[in-house]
C-alpha positions in Angstrom: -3.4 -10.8 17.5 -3.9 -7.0 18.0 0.0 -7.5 19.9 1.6 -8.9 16.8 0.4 -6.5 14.9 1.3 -3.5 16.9 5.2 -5.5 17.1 5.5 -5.8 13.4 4.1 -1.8 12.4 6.3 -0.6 15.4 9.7 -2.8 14.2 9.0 -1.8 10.5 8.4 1.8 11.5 11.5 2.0 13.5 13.4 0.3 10.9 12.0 3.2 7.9 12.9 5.8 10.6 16.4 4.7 11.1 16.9 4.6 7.9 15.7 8.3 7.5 18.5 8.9 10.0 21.2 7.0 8.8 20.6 7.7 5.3 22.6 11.0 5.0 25.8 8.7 6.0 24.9 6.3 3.0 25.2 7.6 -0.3 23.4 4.8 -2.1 20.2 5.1 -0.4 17.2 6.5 -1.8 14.4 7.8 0.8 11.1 8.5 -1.5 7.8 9.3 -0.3 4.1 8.7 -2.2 0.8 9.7 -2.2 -1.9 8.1 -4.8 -5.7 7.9 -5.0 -7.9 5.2 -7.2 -10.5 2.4 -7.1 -10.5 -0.6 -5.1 -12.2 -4.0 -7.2 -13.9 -6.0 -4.8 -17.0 -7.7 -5.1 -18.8 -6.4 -1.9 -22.3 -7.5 -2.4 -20.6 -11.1 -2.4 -18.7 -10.2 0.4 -21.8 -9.1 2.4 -24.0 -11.8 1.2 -21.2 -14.2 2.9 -22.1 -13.2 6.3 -26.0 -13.3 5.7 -26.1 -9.9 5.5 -27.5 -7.4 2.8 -25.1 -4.4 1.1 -26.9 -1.1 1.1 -24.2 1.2 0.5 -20.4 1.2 -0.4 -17.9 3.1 -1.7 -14.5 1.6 -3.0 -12.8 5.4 -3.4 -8.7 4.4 -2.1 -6.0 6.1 -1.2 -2.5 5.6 0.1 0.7 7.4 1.3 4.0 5.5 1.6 7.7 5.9 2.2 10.2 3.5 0.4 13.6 3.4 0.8 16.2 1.7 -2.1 19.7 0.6 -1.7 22.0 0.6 -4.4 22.0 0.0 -8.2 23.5 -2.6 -9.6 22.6 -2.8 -13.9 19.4 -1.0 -13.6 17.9 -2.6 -10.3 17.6 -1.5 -7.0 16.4 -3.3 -4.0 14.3 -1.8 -1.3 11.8 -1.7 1.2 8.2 0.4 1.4 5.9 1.2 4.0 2.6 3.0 3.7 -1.1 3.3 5.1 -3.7 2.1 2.7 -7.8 3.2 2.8 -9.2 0.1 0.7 -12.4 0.4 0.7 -15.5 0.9 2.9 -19.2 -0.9 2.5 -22.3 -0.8 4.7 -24.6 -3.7 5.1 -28.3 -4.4 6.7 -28.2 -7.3 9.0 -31.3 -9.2 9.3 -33.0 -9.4 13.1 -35.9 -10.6 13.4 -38.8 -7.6 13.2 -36.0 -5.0 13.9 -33.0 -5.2 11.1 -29.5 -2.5 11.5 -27.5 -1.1 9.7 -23.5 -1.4 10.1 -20.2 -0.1 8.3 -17.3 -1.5 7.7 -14.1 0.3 6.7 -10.9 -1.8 5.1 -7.7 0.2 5.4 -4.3 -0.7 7.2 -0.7 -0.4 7.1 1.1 -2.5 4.4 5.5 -3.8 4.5 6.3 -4.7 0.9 9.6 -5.5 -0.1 10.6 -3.7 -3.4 12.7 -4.4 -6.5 13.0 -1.5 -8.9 13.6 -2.0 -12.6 15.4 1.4 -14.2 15.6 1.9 -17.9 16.5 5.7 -18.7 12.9 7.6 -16.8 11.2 4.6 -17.5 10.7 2.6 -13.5 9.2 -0.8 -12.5 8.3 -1.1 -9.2 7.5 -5.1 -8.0 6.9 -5.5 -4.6 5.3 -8.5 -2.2 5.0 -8.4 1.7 2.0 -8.2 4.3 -1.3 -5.4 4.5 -2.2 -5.3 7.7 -6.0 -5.0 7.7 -8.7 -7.0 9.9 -5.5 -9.8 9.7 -2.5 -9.9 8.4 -3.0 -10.5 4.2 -0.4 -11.6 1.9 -0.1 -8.6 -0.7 1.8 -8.1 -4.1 2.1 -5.4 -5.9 3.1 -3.6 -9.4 3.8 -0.3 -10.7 4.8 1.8 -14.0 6.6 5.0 -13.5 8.2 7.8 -15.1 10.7 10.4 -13.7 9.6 13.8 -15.0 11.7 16.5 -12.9 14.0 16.1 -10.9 12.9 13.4 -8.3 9.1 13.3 -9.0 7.9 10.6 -10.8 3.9 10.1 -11.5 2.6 5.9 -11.3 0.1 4.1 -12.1 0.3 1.3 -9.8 -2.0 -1.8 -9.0 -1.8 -3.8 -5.6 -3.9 -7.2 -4.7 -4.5 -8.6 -1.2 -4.6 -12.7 -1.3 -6.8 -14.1 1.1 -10.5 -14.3 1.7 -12.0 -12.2 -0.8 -9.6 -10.4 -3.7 -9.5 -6.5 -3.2 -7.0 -5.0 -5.9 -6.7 -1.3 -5.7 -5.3 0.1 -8.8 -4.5 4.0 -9.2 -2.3 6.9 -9.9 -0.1 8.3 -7.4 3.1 11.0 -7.2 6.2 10.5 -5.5 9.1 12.4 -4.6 13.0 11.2 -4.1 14.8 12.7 -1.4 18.4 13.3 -2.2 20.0 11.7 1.0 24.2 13.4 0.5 22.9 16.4 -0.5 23.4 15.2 -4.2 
């Protein structure tokens, strides 16, 4: 499991780094990189109770940073690719044992591939994305994001991602990119 996962962030990194190389030859691609903070929804004391255990303490505080890459425009839409880190969520639980219960955490973050299709209409952006998190297994994730170029580049989201399986966890927050002007441009 653990080697499947280490193939696919390696190929996917290696692919986001080539095109960080190649990209000054292309004059169509758009390198932008993100950082965002927010609140995870999750139902954790459902989670916990699932394993017979009890929650005692959590914190759903997330935050991300990703690079995307978009090739192209053709009437307002761009096609692309992102890849970032993701800190979900993090929850501690009491687990019964006899005369002698413990305490243990459990931290949800991981590296997510989303394939991207961005919607342009003047500063107004659309970001719709669906493709893997890579967290305690690989979950099917989707996202969506509303945008707004306000200098030069930089564009402020609010974005809102959900992971499919096992129990729903939807992050939803604000976050700040910046475009990279590949030719110089």
């Amino acid at each position: 499991m653990r080697d499947r996962r280490f193939l696919l962030v390696s190929t996917l990194t290696c692919f986001l780094g080539s095109l960080f190389v190649v990209s000054p030859a292309l004059s169509q691609v758009q390198i932008e990189l993100e950082a965002g903070a927010g609140y995870t929804f999750v139902d954790i004391e459902t989670m916990a109770d699932n394993d017979g255990e009890i929650a005692q303490d959590w914190d759903q505080f997330m935050y991300r940073f990703a690079a995307r890459a978009f090739f192209g425009e053709s009437s307002g839409v761009k096609v692309g690719a992102e890849v970032g880190y993701q800190y979900f969520y993090w929850y501690q639980v009491r687990v019964p044992y006899g005369d002698f219960p413990f305490n243990r955490a459990y931290d949800h973050s991981g590296t997510t591939a989303l394939g991207m299709v961005r919607l342009s209409n003047g500063r107004t952006l659309v970001d719709l994305g669906a493709g893997v998190a890579l967290v305690d297994e690989t979950r099917p994730m989707i996202s969506a994001s509303l945008g707004a170029d306000v200098y030069r580049g930089l564009s402020v989201w609010v974005r809102a991602d959900a992971t499919l399986t096992g129990q729903l966890a939807a992050p939803v927050g604000v976050a700040v990119s910046y475009a990279l002007s590949p030719g110089g441009d």
